[in-house]
N, C-alpha and C positions, 0 to 999 in steps of 0.2 A: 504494500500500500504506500501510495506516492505522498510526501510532506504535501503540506497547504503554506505556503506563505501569505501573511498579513498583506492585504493591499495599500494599508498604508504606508508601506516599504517604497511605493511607486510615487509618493507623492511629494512635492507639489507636480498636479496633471496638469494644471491651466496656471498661463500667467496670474499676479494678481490684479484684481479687481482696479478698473481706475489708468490702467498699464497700458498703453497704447504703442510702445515701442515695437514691439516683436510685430503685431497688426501691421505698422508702419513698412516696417521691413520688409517684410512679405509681400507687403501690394509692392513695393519697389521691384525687389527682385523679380515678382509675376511680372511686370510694366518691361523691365530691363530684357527676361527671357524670350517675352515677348516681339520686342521689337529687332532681337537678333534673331531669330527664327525667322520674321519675318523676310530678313534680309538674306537668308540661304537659300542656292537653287534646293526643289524639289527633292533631289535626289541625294542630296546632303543630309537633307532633313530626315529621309526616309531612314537612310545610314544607320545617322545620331539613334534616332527610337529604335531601329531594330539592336541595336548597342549595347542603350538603355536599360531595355527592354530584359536582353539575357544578361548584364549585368544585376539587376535587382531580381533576377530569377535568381541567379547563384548565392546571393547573401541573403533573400529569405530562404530558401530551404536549406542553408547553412544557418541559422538562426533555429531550424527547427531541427537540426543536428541529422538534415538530410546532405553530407557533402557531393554532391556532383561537379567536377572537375570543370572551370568554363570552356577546357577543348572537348569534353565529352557531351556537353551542351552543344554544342557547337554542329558535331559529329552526325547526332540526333536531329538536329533539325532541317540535316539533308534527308533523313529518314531514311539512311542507307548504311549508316553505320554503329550499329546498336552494338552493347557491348556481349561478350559473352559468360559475363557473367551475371547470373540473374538478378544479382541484387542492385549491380551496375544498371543493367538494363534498367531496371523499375523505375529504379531516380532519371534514368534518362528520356520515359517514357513521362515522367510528374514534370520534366522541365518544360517536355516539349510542348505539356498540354498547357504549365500556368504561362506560357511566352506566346503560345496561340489563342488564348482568351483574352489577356493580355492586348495583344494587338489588336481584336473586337472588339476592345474598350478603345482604345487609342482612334480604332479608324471608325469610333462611333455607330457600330453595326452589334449595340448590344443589345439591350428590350428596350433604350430610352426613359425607365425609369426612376424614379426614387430607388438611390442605389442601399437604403435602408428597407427598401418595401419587402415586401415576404415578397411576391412575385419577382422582384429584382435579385434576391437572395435565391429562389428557387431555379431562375434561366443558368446564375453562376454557376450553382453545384450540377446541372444539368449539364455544360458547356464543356467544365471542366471535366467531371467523371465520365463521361462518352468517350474523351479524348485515350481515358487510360485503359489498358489490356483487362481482360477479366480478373485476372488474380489478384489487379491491386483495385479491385472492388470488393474485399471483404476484409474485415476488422474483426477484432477479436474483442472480447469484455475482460479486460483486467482481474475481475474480481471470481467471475463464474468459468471463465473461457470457453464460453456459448460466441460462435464464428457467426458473423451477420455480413448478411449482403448488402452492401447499397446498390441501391438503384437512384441512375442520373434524376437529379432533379425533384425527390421526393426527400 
């Protein structure tokens, strides 16, 4: 049975009250990212996100203490070179799906919703878990080790 840490370990979550700086900053930088983007041909731009894109693939599931290697990412997303070994393979089959959803957000081809709405939350888990092989659609219970299936989008 896994510890519980205190949430208030995590805190201060929000600036304080009254604090306009950090706000400040942000619209800057959004204002500043903006107007170099703007200034890049197309194919630049496309580059930079695809880049992006598999860079914040590998540091979150390196966060979730999934490491996938960025050339094995890489490798995967020709979809011709998967690893041989299965545990390789899996992670390299979770990169390809969260950098292929990913890019559905990106190129605005996701359900257009309230990205907090159950329906915006139910297209994501549908998007992404279609993407993966069958065996990494089932989970295990911690506590019973009763194996469950997911199904995309439920």
């Amino acid at each position: 049975m896994g510890t519980t840490e205190n949430i208030s370990l995590m805190e201060p979550m929000l600036p304080p009250e009254g604090k306009r700086e950090l706000e400040d900053l942000a619209l800057d930088l959004a204002t500043k990212a903006s107007g170099l983007a703007s200034q890049l041909p197309p194919a630049v731009r496309r580059s930079i996100g695809d880049l992006v894109r598999s860079m914040n693939c590998y540091y979150s599931n390196l966060i979730e203490g999934h490491d996938t290697h960025p050339r094995d990412i890489d490798r995967a997303l020709s979809h011709a070179d998967y690893s041989a070994d299965p545990q390789k393979r899996a992670l390299q089959h979770e990169a390809v799906a969260h950098i292929e959803v990913q890019r559905l957000i990106d190129h605005r081809k996701d359900l257009q919703a309230d990205t907090t709405s159950v329906a915006y939350l139910l297209w994501l888990h549908c998007e992404f878990c279609s993407r993966l092989p069958e065996e990494m659609l089932w989970v295990q219970n911690p506590d019973t080790g009763e194996r469950l299936h997911l199904v995309p989008g439920e």
